[in-house]
C-alpha positions as a printed Julia matrix, in Angstrom:
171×3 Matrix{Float64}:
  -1.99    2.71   19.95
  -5.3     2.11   17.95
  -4.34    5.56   16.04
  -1.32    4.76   14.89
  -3.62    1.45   12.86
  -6.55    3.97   11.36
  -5.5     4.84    8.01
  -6.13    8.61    6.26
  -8.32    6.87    3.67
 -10.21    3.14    2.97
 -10.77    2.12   -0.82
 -12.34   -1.34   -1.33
  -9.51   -1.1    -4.21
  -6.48    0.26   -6.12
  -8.79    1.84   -8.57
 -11.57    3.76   -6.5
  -8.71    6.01   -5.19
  -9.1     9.55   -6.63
  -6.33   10.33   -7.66
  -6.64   13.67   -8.44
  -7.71   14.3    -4.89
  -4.28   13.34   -3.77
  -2.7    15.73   -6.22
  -4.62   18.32   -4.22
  -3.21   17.4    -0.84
   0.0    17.59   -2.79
   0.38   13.63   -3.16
   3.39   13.45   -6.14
   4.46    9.53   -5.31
   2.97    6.02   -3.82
   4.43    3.75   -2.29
   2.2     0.21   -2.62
   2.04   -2.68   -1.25
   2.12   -5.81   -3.87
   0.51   -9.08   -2.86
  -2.83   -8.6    -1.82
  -2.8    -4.96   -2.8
  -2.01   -5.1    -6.05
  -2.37   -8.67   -7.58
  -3.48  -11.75   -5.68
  -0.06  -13.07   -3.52
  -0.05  -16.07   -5.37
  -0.18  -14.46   -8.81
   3.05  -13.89  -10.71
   2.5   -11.23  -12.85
   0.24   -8.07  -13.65
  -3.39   -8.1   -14.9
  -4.17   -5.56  -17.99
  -6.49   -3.56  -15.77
  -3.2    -3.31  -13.35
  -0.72   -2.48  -15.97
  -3.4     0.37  -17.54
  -3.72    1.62  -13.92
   0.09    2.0   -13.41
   0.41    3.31  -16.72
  -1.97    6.37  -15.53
  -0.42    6.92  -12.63
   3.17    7.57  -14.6
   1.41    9.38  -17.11
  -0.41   11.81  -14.35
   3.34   12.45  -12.87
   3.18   10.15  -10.22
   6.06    8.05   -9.28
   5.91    4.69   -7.88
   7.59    2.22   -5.96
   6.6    -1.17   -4.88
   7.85   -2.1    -1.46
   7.09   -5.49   -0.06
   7.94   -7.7     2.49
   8.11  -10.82    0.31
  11.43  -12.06   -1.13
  13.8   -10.47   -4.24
  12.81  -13.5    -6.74
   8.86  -12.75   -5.9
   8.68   -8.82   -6.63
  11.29   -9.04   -8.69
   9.75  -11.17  -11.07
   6.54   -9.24  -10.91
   7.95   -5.88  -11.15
  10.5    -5.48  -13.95
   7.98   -6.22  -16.55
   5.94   -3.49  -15.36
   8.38   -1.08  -15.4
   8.19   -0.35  -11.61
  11.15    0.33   -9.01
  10.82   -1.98   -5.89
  12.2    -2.55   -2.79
  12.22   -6.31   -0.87
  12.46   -8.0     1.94
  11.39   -4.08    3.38
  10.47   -5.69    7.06
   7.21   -3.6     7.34
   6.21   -1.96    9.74
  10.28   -0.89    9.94
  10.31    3.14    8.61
  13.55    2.17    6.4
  12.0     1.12    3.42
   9.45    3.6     3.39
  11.96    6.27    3.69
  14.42    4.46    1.32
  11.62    4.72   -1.17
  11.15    8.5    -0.83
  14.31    9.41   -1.16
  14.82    6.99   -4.43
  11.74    9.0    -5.62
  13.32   12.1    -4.68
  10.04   12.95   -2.73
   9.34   14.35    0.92
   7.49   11.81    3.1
   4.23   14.39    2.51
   4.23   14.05   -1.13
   3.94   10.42   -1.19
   0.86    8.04   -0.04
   1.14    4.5     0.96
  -0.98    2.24   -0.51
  -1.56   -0.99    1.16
  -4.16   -4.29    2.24
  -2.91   -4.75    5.88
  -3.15   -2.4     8.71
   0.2    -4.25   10.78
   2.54   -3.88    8.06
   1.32   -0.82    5.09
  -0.93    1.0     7.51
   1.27    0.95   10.78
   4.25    1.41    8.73
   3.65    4.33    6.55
   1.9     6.09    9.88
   5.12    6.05   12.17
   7.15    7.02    9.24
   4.35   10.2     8.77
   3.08    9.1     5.48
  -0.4     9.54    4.35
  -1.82    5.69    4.45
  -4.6     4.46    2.45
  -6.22    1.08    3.13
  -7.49   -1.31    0.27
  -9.39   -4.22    0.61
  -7.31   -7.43   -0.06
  -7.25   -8.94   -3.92
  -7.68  -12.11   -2.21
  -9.91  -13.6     0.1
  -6.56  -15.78    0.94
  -3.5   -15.4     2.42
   0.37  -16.67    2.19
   0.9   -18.44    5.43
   3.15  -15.49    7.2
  -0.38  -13.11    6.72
  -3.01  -15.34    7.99
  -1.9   -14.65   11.64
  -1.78  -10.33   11.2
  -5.39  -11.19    9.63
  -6.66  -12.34   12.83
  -5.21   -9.07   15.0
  -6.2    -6.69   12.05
 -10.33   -8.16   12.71
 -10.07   -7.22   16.17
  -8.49   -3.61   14.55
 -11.52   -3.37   12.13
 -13.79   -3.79   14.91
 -12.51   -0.9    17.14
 -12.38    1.42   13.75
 -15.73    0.78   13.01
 -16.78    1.34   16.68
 -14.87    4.25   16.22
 -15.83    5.9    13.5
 -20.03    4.64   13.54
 -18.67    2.35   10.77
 -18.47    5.0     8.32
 -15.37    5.07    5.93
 -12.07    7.3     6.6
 -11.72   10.1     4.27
């Protein structure tokens, strides 16, 4: 059960992932999380580091979707200025979404990574659907009120990981 929690990879953020080491394990989309992964959940739109970030990961070839458990309005409004495709309401850890995303992209579930700040929705998600997972740490050191109670299982997670691995990071 534990396994199907441990991520591929842990970043403390969007930006320390190498990309080009997930061209070489032949990584052509990501599918990310938004609140908390992205941008603070209580933030409405994109910071300029964000937006440059996104912009590099277009400009590299990589495609991108945004698929979130939050409401239409709420990704919605934070994704068409950026450009992004998104998917809502995606009931993570359910594989439709994921998969709906892939084949939107036009991708096979090993050419795309999910990116993501919780281990019972991103990280448990993308795993049963046989996506590479990476972790992130959240934006935020708070939560809307539905992820304050996955916070509390996902410590007791952290602790068998790091018990797991010596408390080294995932590669």
């Amino acid at each position: 059960m534990l396994s199907s929690m441990m991520p591929d990879q842990y970043a403390e953020n969007i930006y320390e992932i190498d990309r080009k080491a997930l061209r070489k394990k032949g990584i052509k989309g990501v599918i990310t999380d938004l609140d908390n992964t992205l941008v603070a959940w209580d933030r409405t739109d994109a910071t300029p580091e964000l937006l440059e970030w996104l912009d590099d990961l277009h400009d590299e070839g990589f495609k991108i979707t945004i698929v979130s458990n939050n409401k239409k309005k709420r990704v919605r409004t934070f994704s068409e200025p950026t450009g992004v495709s998104f998917i809502h309401s995606a009931k993570k850890p359910l594989k439709r979404a994921f998969r709906r995303a892939t084949k939107e992209m036009g991708l096979k579930k090993e050419e795309v990574a999910v990116i993501g700040d919780q281990i019972l929705t991103d990280v448990l998600g993308g795993n049963r659907a046989g996506y590479y997972t990476i972790l992130v740490v959240p934006v935020s050191e708070t939560d809307g009120w539905a992820t304050k109670a996955n916070r509390k299982i996902e410590q007791f997670v952290m602790r068998k990981m790091n018990q797991t691995t010596g408390g080294e990071r995932m590669k």
